[in-house]
Structure formats: structure tokens, C-alpha cells
C-alpha positions as CSV (number, residue, x, y, z in Angstrom):
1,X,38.4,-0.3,45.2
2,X,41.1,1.3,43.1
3,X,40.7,4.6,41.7
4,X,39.7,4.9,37.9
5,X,42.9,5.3,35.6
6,X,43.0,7.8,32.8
7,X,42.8,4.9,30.2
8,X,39.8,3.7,31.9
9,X,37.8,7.1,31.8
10,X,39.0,7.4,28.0
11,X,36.9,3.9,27.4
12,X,34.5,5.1,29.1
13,X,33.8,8.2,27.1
14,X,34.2,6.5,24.0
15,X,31.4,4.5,25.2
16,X,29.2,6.8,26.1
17,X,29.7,8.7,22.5
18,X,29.4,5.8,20.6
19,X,26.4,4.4,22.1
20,X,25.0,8.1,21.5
21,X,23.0,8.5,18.5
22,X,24.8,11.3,16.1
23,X,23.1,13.8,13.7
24,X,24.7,14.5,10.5
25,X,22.8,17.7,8.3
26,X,20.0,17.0,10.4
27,X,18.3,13.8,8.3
28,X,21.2,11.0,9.2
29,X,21.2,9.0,12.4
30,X,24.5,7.6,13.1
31,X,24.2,4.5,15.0
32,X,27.9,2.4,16.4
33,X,27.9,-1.1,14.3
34,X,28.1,-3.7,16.5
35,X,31.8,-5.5,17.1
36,X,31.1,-8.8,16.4
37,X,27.8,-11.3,15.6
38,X,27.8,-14.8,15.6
39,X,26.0,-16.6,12.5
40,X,22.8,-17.4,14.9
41,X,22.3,-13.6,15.7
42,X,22.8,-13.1,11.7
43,X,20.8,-15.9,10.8
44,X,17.9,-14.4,13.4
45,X,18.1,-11.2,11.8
46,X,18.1,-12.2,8.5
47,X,14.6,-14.3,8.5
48,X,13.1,-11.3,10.6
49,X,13.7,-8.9,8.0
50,X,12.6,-11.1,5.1
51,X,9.5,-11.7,7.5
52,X,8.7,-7.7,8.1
53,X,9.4,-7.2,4.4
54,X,7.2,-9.3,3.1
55,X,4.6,-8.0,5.4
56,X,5.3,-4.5,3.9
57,X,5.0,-5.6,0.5
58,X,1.5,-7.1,1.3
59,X,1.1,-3.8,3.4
60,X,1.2,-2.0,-0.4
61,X,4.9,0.1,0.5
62,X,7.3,0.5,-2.8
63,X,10.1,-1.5,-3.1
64,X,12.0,1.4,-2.3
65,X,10.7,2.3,0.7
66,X,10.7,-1.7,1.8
67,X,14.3,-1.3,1.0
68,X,14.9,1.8,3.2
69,X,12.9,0.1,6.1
70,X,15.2,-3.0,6.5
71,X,17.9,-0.9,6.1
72,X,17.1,1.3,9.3
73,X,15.9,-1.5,11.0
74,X,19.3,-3.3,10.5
75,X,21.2,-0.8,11.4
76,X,19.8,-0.1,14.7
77,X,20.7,-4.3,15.3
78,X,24.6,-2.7,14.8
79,X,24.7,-4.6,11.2
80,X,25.0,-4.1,7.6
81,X,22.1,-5.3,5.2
82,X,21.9,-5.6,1.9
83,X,18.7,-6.6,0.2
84,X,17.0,-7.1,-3.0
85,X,13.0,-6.7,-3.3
86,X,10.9,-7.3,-5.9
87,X,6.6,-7.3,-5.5
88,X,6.9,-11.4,-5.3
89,X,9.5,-12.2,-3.0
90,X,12.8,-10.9,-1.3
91,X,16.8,-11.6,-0.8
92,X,18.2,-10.1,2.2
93,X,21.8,-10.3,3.5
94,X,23.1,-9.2,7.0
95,X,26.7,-8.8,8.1
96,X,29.7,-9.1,6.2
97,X,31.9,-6.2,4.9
98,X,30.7,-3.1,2.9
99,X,31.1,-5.6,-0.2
100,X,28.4,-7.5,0.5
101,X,31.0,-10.2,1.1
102,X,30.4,-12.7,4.0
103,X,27.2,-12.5,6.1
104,X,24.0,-14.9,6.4
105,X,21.7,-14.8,3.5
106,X,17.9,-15.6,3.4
107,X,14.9,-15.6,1.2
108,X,11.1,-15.5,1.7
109,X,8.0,-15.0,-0.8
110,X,5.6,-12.4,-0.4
111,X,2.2,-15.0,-0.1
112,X,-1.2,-14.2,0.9
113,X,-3.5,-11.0,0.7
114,X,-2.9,-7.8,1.1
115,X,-3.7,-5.9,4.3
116,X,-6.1,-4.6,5.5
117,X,-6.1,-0.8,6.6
118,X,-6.3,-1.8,10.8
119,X,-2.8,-4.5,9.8
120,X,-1.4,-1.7,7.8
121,X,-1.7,0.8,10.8
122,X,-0.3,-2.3,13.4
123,X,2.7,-3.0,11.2
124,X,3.4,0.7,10.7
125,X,3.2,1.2,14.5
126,X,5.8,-1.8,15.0
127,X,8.2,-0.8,12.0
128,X,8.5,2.7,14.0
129,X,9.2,1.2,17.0
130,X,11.9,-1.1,15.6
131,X,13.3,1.7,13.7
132,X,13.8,3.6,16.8
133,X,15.1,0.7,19.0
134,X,16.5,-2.6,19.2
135,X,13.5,-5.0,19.7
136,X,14.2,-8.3,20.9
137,X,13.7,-10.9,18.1
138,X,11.4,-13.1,19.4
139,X,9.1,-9.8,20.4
140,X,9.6,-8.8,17.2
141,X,8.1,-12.3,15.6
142,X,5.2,-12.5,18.0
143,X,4.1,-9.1,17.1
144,X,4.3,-9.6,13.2
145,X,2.4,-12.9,13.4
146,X,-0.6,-10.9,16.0
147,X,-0.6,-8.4,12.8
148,X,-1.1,-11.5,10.4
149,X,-3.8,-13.0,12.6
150,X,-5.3,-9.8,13.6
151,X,-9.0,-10.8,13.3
152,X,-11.1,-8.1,11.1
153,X,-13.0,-5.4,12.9
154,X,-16.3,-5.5,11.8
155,X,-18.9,-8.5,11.0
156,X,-19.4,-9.8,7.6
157,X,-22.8,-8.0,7.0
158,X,-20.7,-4.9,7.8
159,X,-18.0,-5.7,5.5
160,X,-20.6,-6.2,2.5
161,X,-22.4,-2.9,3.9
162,X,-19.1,-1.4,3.1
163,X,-18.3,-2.6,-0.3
164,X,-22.1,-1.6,-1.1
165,X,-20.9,2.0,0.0
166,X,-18.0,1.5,-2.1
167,X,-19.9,0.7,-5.1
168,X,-22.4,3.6,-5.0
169,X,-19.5,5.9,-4.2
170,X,-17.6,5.3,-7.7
171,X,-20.6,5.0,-9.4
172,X,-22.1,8.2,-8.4
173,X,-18.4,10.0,-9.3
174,X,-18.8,8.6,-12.7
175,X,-22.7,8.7,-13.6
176,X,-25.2,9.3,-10.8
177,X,-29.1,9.1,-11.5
178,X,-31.4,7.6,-9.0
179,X,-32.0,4.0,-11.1
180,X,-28.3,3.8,-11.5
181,X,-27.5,4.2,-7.9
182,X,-30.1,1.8,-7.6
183,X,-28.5,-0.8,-9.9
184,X,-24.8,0.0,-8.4
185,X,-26.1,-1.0,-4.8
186,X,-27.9,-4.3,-5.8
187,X,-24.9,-5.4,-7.5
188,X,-22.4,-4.0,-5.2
189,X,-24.3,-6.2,-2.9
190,X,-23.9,-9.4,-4.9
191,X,-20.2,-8.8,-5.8
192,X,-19.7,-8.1,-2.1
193,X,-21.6,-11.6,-0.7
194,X,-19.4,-12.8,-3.9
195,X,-16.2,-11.7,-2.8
196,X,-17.2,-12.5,1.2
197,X,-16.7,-16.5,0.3
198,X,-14.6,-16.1,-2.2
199,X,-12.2,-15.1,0.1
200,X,-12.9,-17.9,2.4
201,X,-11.9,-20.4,-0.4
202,X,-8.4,-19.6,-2.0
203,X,-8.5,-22.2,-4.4
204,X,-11.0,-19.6,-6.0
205,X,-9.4,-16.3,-5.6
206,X,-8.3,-16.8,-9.2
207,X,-11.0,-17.1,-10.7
208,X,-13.0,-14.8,-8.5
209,X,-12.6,-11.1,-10.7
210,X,-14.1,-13.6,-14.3
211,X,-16.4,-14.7,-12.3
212,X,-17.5,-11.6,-10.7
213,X,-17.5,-9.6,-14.1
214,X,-19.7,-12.5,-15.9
215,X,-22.5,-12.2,-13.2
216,X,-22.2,-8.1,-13.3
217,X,-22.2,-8.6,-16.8
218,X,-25.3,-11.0,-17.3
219,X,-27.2,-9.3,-14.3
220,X,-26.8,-5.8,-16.0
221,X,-27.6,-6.6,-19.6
222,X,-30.9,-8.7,-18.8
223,X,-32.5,-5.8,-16.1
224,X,-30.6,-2.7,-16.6
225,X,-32.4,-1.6,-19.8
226,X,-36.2,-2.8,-18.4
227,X,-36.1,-1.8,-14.9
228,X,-33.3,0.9,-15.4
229,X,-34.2,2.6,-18.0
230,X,-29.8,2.8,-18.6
231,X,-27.4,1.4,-20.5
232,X,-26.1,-1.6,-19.5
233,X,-22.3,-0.8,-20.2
234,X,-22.7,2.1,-17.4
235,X,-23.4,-0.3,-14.4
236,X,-20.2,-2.7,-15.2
237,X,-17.8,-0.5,-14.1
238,X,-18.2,0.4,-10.4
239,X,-19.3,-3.1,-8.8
240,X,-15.6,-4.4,-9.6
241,X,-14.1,-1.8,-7.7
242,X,-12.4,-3.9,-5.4
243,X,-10.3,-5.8,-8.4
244,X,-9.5,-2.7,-10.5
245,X,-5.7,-2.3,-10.1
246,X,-5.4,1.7,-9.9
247,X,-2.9,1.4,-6.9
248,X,-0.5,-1.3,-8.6
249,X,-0.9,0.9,-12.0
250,X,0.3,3.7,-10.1
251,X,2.9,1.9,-7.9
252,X,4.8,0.2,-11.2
253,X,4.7,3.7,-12.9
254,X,6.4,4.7,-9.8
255,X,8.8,2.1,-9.5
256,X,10.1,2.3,-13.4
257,X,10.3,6.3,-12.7
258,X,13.2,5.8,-9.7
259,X,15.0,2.9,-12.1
260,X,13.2,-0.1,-10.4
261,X,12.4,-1.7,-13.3
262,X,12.1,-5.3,-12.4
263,X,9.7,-4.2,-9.8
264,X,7.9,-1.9,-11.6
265,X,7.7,-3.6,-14.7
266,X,6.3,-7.0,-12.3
267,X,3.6,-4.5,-10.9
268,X,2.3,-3.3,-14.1
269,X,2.3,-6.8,-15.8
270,X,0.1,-7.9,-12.5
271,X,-2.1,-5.1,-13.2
272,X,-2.8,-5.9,-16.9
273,X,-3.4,-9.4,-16.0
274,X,-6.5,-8.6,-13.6
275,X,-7.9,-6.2,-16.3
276,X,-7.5,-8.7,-18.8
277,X,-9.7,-11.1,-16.5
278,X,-12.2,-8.4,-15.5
279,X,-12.6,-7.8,-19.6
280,X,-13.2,-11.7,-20.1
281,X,-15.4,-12.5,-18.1
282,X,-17.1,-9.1,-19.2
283,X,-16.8,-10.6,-22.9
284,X,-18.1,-14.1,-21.6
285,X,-21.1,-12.0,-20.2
286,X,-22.4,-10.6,-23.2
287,X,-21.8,-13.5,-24.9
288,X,-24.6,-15.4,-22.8
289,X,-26.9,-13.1,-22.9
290,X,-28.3,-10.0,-24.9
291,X,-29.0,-6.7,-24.1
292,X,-32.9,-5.9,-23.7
293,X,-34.0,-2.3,-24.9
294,X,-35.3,-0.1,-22.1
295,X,-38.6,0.4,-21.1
296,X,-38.6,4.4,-21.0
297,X,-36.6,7.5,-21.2
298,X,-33.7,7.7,-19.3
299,X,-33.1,9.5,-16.2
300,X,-31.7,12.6,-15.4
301,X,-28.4,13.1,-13.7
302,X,-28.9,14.1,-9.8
303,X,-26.1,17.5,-10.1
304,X,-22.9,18.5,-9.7
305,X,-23.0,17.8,-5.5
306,X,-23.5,13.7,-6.4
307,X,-20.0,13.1,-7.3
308,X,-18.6,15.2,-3.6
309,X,-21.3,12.6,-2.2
310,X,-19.9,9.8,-4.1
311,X,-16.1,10.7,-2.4
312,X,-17.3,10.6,1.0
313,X,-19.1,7.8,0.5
314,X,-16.1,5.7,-0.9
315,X,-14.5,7.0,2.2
316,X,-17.0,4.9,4.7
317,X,-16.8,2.1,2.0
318,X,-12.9,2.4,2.8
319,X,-13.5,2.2,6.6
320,X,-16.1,-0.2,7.0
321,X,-14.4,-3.0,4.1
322,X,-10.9,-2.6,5.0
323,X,-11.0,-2.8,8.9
324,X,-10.0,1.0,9.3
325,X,-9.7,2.0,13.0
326,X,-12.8,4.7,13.7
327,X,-10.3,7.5,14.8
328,X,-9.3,7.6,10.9
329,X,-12.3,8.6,10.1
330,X,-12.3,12.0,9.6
331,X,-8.7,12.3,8.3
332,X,-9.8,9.7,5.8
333,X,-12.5,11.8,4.7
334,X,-10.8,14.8,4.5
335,X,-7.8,13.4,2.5
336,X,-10.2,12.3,-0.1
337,X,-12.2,15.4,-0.1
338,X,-9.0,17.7,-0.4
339,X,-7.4,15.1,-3.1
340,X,-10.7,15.6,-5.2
341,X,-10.9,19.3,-5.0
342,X,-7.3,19.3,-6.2
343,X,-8.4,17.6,-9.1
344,X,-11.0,19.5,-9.8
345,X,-9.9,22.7,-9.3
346,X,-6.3,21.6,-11.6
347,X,-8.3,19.9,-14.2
348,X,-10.9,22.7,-14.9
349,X,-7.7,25.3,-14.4
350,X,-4.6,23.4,-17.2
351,X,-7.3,19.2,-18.2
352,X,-7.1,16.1,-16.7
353,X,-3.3,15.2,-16.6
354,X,-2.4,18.4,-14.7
355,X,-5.5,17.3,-12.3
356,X,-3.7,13.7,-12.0
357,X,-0.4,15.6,-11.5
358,X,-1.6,17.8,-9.0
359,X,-3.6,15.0,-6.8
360,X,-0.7,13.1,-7.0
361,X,1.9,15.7,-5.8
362,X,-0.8,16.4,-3.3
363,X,-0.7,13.6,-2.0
364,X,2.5,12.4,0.1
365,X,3.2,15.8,2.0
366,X,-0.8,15.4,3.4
367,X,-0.5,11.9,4.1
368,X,2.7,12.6,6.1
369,X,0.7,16.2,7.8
370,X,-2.0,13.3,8.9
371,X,0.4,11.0,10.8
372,X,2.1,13.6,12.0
373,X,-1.1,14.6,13.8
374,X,-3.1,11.7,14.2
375,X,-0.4,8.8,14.7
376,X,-2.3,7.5,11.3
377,X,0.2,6.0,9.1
378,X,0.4,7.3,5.5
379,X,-0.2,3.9,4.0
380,X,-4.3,4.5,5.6
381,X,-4.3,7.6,3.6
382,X,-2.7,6.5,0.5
383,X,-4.4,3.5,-0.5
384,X,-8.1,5.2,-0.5
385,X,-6.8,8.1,-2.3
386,X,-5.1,5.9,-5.3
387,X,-8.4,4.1,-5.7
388,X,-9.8,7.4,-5.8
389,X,-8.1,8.5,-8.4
390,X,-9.4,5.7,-10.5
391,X,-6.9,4.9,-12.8
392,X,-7.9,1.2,-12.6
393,X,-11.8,2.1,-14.2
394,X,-10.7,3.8,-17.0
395,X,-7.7,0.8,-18.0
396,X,-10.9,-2.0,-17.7
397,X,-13.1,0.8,-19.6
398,X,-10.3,1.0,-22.7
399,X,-10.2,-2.8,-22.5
400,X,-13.6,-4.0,-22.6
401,X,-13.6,-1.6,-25.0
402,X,-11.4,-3.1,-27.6
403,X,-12.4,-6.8,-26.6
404,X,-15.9,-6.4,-25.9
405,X,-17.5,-4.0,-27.9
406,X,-14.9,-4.5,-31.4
407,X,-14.5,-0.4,-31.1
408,X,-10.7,-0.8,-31.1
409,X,-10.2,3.5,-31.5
410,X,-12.3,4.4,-29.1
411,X,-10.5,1.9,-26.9
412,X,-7.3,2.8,-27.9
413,X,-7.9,6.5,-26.6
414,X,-9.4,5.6,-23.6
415,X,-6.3,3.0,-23.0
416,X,-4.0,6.5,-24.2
417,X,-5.8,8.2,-21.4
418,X,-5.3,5.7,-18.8
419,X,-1.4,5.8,-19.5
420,X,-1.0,9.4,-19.2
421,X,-3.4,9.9,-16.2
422,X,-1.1,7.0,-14.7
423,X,2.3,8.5,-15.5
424,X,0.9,11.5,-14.4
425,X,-0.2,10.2,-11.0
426,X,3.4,8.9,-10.7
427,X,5.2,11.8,-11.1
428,X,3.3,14.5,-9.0
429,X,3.8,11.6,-6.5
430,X,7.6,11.7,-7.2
431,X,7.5,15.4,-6.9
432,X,6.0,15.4,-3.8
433,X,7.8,12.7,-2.4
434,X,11.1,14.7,-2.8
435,X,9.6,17.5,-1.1
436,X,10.3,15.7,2.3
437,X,13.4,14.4,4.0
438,X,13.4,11.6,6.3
439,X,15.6,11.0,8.4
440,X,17.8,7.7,8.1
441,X,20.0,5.7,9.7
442,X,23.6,4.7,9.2
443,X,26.4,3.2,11.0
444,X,29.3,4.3,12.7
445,X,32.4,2.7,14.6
446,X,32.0,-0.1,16.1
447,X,32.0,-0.1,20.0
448,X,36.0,0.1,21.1
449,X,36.3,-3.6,23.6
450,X,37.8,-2.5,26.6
451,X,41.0,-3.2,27.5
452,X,42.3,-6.2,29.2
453,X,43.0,-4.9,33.3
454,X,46.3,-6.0,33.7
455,X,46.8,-3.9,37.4
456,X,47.4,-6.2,40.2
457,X,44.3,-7.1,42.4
458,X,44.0,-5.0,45.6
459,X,43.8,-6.3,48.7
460,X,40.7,-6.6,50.4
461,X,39.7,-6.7,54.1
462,X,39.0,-10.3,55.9
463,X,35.5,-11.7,54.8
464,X,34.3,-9.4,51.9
């Protein structure tokens, strides 16, 4: 064999330190852009992202950070992207110059329902894994549609055991006495049995929150008052947890603070659409029926340990409902525990919008301290911890408010209330968002081709 020429260890090198990922002020991973791509491998990459995007959409991630995602994931492929989400659907664009010039384009909608905690973690786990190496696409595809039909982890009567916990746990963080908590399981149970084939017949997923707010409605006025002894307008609240928008009020504040506002103004016109729904069919229920007076005194509240129960029982509600993996469990539980003593602790310290500030800033440094330690992605701590917050119960409150009861400036402050706790939310969110650095990645020179060997063929030995 003949001896390697200088050129040839040059090439070499440049090789080695292109294919060698480069730090740059130690949050930018420089990765070399591949030298050429036919339109298949573009056309491939193109519908993969739009594919994993959409599935982070559903998965409850900001536009932003959907954004970032492909991105990284394109880069490590060698190849530009350029994409533009929105909550309903997503362009994305790979190859082509710098411009955004030349390159395949593709579009998908963002269908279906959201995810549920055990998909989240799945799809997080794969987005890592693709971010930190070049998966092959059809791997890629297989494992995106095994996160899609990844059946849930518990039976049905566990699931409705779980919204029954969630019930109970918003109620008693709101008014807990013995005969509510009694009223907020029975109809936690029926909304949960509700929601259980609703969710089996899609035709009906739109009308599912009037419906669900008519029966609360109707059940509560007719028995809350005799066998009670409350009000009925205490017990509508907490059994619609599960269709009280608190994390897409908080995401489109979010999203029109860092200049999406397509996005942001999409998630916020979503939001208002399911509170004006739960307030119909609220309105529709007390239209059919009356209020009955109550049959005695009402009770007293249970003390200032219900609402701390009411947190760690909207915590199991989270796990058993939403598929959770079991390992979460106590990271769950401890987010929500720290997020509420935050609140407390800031409210009773500066009111209520320093408590939302302060939750909220709390809240993306400890969801990134959990997955950092448990391998728990921060999307499993975030999503409990915005319902927690409740931003979505006191929108519904202001509304039914102003709809229901005709008390248009009492519902006008509680609807005041809802927008500053929101915008507060978002910006301690915002603040503690750009506490962190991430690290990202870009692209460098292309691989150098190696040259053409133009030496003369040496002469080998008979028979080899």
C-alpha cells in the first residue's frame, strides 16, 4: 500500500474536526452542515419534523420552544430549517440557503388531544435522543406513532378514581367543609364517567364542557341546598376542572410577552371560547331548574391544613387521570407543594399578583432541578403546577358571573383579577425562564469532499 501523502492527512484532520462537535461560550453546539441532500432526504426530514412538532404542540410546549426543538433536531441531520408554528398547525422548510431560498417545504395540522403525562415523558425522552444524535428516519416515525398509540396506564375506574381526586383537591383549596367535599366527589364522579365516553365519541368532544356544566349545574341547584346545607354556586366550580383553560391562559400570555402574537393571541381566543361554553351551559342550567333553600345551617370550614390536603390530592388526581409514570410521584408532589408554599408565603408577604409572580418564576428553574435528577421531563411538572395555579376557575367564576347571575361589577373584578393573576403568571415564568441557558445547536462548514487520487496505482503481488 502506498504511504499516506501530506494532502491526504490534511483531509483527514479536517475530518476528524469537523465531525467533532464544537463549543462556543459554552451554550452553542457547532455541528458541520452536511454537503449535499437530495430532495427525498429533504422531503423525509421535512414531514418528520412537521410530525414531532405537532406532537409537541399536543404535548402543551410554547411555540417557541417547538421552534427551538426542530431547529436542533435539524441541525444535527447537517441542514438548515426554517419553520413557522402556530397552536393549530405548522410550516416547516429544510435545506436551501440562509435565505430561506430553495429547500423542500411541508405542512401538517396539530389534530387530536392533548397528551397525556406518560406520552409527554416518551416524546420528551425521544426529542433528547434526536437532539443529541442523528436517528434514522424511519426509527424516528415508528417511535412517534408508539408515543401516539401508547395505550393509557391505568383502567377506566382508575382514571375516574383520579378525576374524583381531582375534584376534591380544587375544591378543598377553594372551600372545604365536610358536605362540600361530599358534593365535589359525587359530581367529580359523574363528570368523570361523563368525560370517560365522551372521549370515546369525538363527534361529542364539542359539546362535552355545555354539557358537563348543565348537569353540574342542574345536579347542584336541586340537592346542594337540601342535603348540603351550601350554596349551590360553590360546588360548580371544581367538578369542570378538567375543561378550565388555566394552562392555555397562561401559555397565550406567554406567547404575546416574547412577540408571538399570532400564537398567543390563537391560545387565548381558544381559552375564552371553552369558558364561554362552561358559562352556557352553566346559564342553561339554572335556567331549567331553581335553586331549593337549604335545610339547615351551614357547615363549618375543616382549617387552614384542608387546602395543603387539597394540593396533594390534586397531585394523585394528576397521576392517576393523566397516565403519569409512578416514579413521578413524589417529584410531582413536591413541585406542587413547593409552588403553593411560594404562593402563600409571597401573597401573605407583597397580595396575590406577587404570589402568581413568584409561583411562576418558581417554576421553570425547579422543573428543570427535577429532570435533572429524576430523568422527569419538565412538561410532567409544568402542566399540574399551571392547573394549580388556577387561573382557569377564577376566568369561568368572573364569567358565570356577568352571564349567569346579571352581577356584571362583581364579574368585571373577578374577570380584572383573572387578567392580572395571568399576566402575572407569565412573567415570573419569563423571568425564570431567562434564568437558564440551554445549550443549542448550530451549524458549521460543511464536510471538505476529499480529493480526487490522481497517483498512479501501485503494483501489487500475483493473486491479491
Amino acid at each position: 500500500m502506498r504511504p499516506l501523502s501530506r494532502l491526504d492527512v490534511r483531509v483527514l484532520a479536517r475530518r476528524a474536526a469537523a465531525l467533532r462537535p464544537r463549543r462556543r461560550g459554552g451554550d452553542t453546539v457547532t455541528v458541520p452542515e452536511a454537503e449535499s441532500a437530495d430532495r427525498e432526504r429533504l422531503r423525509d426530514l421535512a414531514s418528520l419534523l412537521c410530525e414531532l412538532g405537532a406532537a409537541l404542540l399536543r404535548a402543551g410546549e410554547r411555540t417557541a420552544e417547538v421552534e427551538r426543538v426542530l431547529h436542533d433536531v435539524a441541525a444535527r441531520y447537517g441542514l438548515r430549517v426554517r419553520s413557522f408554528v402556530v397552536p393549530t398547525g405548522l410550516f416547516v422548510r429544510v435545506g436551501g440557503g440562509p435565505d430561506g431560498r430553495g429547500g423542500e417545504l411541508d405542512f401538517t395540522p396539530v389534530e387530536g388531544p392533548d397528551l397525556r403525562l406518560d406520552q409527554v415523558e416518551a416524546l420528551q425522552s425521544l426529542v433528547e435522543r434526536m437532539q443529541a444524535e442523528e436517528v434514522p428516519f424511519e426509527e424516528a416515525r415508528r417511535a412517534l406513532r408508539a408515543v401516539r398509540e401508547r395505550p393509557e396506564r391505568f383502567s377506566p375506574a382508575t382514571t375516574v378514581l383520579g378525576y374524583v381526586l381531582l375534584t376534591v383537591g380544587l375544591g378543598a383549596m377553594r372551600h372545604a367543609t365536610v358536605p362540600a367535599v361530599v358534593g365535589y366527589a359525587v359530581l367529580g364522579l359523574g363528570v368523570g364517567l361523563l368525560r370517560l365516553f365522551g372521549d370515546r365519541l369525538p363527534a361529542g368532544r364539542t359539546a362535552l364542557p355545555v354539557t358537563a356544566a348543565i348537569l353540574v349545574t342542574a345536579v347542584s341547584l336541586r340537592w346542594a341546598g337540601p342535603l348540603l346545607h351550601e350554596v349551590p354556586t360553590v360546588l360548580y366550580i371544581p367538578p369542570l376542572i378538567a375543561f378550565l383553560p388555566g394552562a392555555a391562559l397562561t401559555l397565550g400570555a406567554i406567547e404575546l410577552a416574547t412577540g408571538a402574537a399570532l400564537s398567543g393571541i390563537a391560545r387565548l381566543a381558544g381559552a375564552v371560547n371553552v369558558l364561554l361554553l362552561l358559562a352556557l351551559g352553566i346559564l342553561v342550567g339554572t335556567e331549567l331548574l331553581r335553586a331549593r333553600p337549604a335545610g339547615g345551617a351551614a357547615s363549618e370550614p375543616l382549617g387552614p391544613w384542608a387546602p395543603w390536603i387539597g394540593v396533594l390530592l390534586l397531585g394523585f388526581g394528576f397521576l392517576l387521570y393523566f397516565s403519569a409514570p409512578p416514579r413521578v410521584t413524589g417529584w410531582l408532589l413536591g413541585a406542587l407543594l413547593a409552588e403553593r408554599l411560594v404562593q402563600s408565603v409571597a401573597t401573605e408577604f407583597a397580595g396575590p399578583t406577587f404570589g402568581a409572580f413568584a409561583a411562576g418564576m418558581l417554576l421553570p428553574p425547579m422543573a428543570t432541578w427535577v429532570e435533572r435528577r429524576s430523568h422527569t421531563p419538565d412538561q410532567v411538572v409544568f402542566l399540574p403546577c399551571f392547573w394549580l395555579l388556577v387561573p382557569g376557575a377564577v376566568g369561568l367564576t368572573s364569567v358565570s358571573e356577568i352571564i349567569v347571575q346579571g352581577d356584571t361589577a362583581g364579574g368585571l373584578d373577578s374577570l380584572v383579577t383573572m387578567i392580572i393573576t395571568v399576566a402575572s403568571i407569565a412573567l415570573g415564568v419569563l423571568v425564570g425562564a431567562g434564568l437558564q441557558r440551554r445549550p443549542r445547536l448550530s451549524l458549521g462548514e460543511p464536510v471538505p469532499a476529499a480529493p480526487e487520487d490522481t497517483a498512479e496505482p501501485t503494483e501489487t503481488e500475483p493473486g491479491r
